[in-house]
N, C-alpha and C positions, 0 to 999 in steps of 0.2 A: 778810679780817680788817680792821676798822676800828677803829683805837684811840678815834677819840673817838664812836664809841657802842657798839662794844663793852666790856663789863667783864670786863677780864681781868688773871689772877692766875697768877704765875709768870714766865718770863723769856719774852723775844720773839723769842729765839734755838732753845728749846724745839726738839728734833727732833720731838716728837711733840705735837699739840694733842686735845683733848676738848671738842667743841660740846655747848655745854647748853641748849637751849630749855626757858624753865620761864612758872608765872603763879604770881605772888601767889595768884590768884583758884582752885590749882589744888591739893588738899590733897597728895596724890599726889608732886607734886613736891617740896613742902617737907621732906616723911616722908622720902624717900628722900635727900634733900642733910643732913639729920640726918644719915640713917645711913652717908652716906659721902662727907663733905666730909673731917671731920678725919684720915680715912683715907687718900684722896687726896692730899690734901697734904702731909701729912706721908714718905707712901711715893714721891709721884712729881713732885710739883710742887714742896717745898723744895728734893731734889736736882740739880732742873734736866731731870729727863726729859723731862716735860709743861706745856704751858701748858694751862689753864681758860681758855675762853669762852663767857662766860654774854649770853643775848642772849633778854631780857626780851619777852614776850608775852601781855599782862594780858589780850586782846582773847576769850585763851581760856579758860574756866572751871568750875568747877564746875556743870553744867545739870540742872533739873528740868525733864521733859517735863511740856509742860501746864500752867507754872506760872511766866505770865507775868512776873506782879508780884514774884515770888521773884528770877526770872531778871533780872529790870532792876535791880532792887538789888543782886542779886550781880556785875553785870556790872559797875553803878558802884564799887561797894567795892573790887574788881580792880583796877581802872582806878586809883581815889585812890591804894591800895597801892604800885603801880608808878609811880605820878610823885612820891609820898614818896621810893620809894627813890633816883628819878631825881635828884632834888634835892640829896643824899647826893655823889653825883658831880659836881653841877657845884660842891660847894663844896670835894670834898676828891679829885676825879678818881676811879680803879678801886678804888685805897683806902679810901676814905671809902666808896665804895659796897656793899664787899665787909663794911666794918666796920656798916653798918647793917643788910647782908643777915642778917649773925651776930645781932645782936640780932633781928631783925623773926625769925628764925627760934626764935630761942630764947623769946620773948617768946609768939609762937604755938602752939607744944609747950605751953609752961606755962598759956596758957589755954585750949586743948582740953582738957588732962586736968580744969581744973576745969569746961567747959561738956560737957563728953562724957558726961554722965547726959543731958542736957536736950537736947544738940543734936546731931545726927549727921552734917550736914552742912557744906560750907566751902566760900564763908565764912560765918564765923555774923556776923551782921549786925544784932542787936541794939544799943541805945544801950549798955546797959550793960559788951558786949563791947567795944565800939570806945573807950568810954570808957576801959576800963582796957589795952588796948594802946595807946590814945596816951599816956597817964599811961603805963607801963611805957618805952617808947621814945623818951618824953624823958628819962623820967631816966636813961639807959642811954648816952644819944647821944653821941658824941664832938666835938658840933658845939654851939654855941651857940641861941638863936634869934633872937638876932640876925646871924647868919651865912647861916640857915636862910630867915628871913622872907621873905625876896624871893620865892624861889622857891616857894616854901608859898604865897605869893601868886600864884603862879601865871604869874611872869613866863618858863616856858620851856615852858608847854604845848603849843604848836605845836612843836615841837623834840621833845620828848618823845612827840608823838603821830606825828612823824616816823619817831621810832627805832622805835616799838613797829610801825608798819604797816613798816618797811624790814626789822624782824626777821621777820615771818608772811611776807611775802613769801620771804625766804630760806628759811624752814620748810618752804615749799609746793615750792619747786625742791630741797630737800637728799629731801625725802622723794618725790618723783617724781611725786605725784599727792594733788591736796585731801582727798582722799576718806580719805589715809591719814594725813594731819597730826594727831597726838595730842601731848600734853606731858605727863611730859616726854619729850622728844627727846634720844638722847646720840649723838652722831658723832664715834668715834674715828677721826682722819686720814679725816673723810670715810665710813667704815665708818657704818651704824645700826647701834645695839647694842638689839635689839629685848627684847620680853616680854611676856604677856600679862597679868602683874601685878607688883605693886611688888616682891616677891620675886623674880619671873623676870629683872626689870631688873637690879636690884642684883647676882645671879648673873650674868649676862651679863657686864654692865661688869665686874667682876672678871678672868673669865675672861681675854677679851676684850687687859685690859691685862698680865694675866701673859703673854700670847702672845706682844703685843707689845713687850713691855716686860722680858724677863725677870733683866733685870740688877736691876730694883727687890727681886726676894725675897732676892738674896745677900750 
């Protein structure tokens, strides 16, 4: 664990931790930290059971075989996603990052359901879409832009493209072999908590931490 690039939520003392590999660029991952962030934390990481370490990997994404020019703008939009959020962090540290992860989440929920006739995949990469997530995530932001601007400029992308290559790299050693590296990724105490879909995940982690965890149901 690295505090100054990972983003983590809870205390440092935490007997037990939960590794989250995720990407912007990754629909999959967002769907599932909806359905069980405010659950988590509220059941294991207010009390002090668990820390969260979320440790950002834009580099991964949603892919279309075959479909170059799709693939390179999704790849970029990932990418821009993940050093927005980065930004969040160096203005306001795990906090400030965690509080824009909230919005960029929430912000995204609400424009799939309204692009989800038209578009079926993510990310949707439209002007119009990104237009109204950046309008939605400024005015939601807890930061200024003038607080903001620097970094929006771009002044920590080497750092950021640090973090996100020092993250896949850990990705690639927690899950034992390339071949197997999918997001998201959950490693409780080291454990993967696998699934072969967003349902099986979400049921796993559960289990998973009633097991370990089982002072949290009482």
């Amino acid at each position: 664990m690295d505090p100054e690039l990972d983003i983590i939520a809870g205390e440092m003392d935490a007997p037990h931790s939960l590794v989250v590999y995720f990407s912007p660029g990754c629909a999959t991952c967002l769907q599932i930290m909806n359905e069980t962030t405010d659950d988590l934390t509220r059941r294991y990481v207010d009390p002090g059971h668990l820390r969260l370490i979320y440790r950002d990997v834009p580099q991964l994404f949603s892919y279309r075989e075959g479909q170059d020019d799709y693939n390179q703008r999704a790849r970029q939009a990932s990418h821009d996603y993940g050093y927005s959020l980065r930004c969040y962090q160096h203005v306001g540290d795990s906090a400030g990052y965690l509080q824009a992860l909230d919005i960029f989440r929430d912000e995204l929920s609400d424009l799939r359901e309204t692009y989800a006739s038209e578009y079926q995949d993510w990310p949707v990469i439209t002007g119009d879409f990104l237009m109204s997530f950046s309008q939605g995530r400024t005015e939601r932001s807890p930061f200024s832009a003038q607080q903001l601007g620097p970094c929006q400029a771009g002044e920590h992308l080497e750092e950021a493209a640090s973090a996100f290559e020092r993250n896949a790299d850990l990705l690639v050693e927690a899950a034992g072999d390339p071949a197997r590296v999918v997001v998201p990724a959950y490693f409780l105490d080291g454990e993967p908590i696998g699934g072969s879909n967003q349902g099986a995940v979400i049921a796993g982690l559960e289990r998973a931490l009633e097991r370990m965890i089982p002072e949290a149901g009482e």
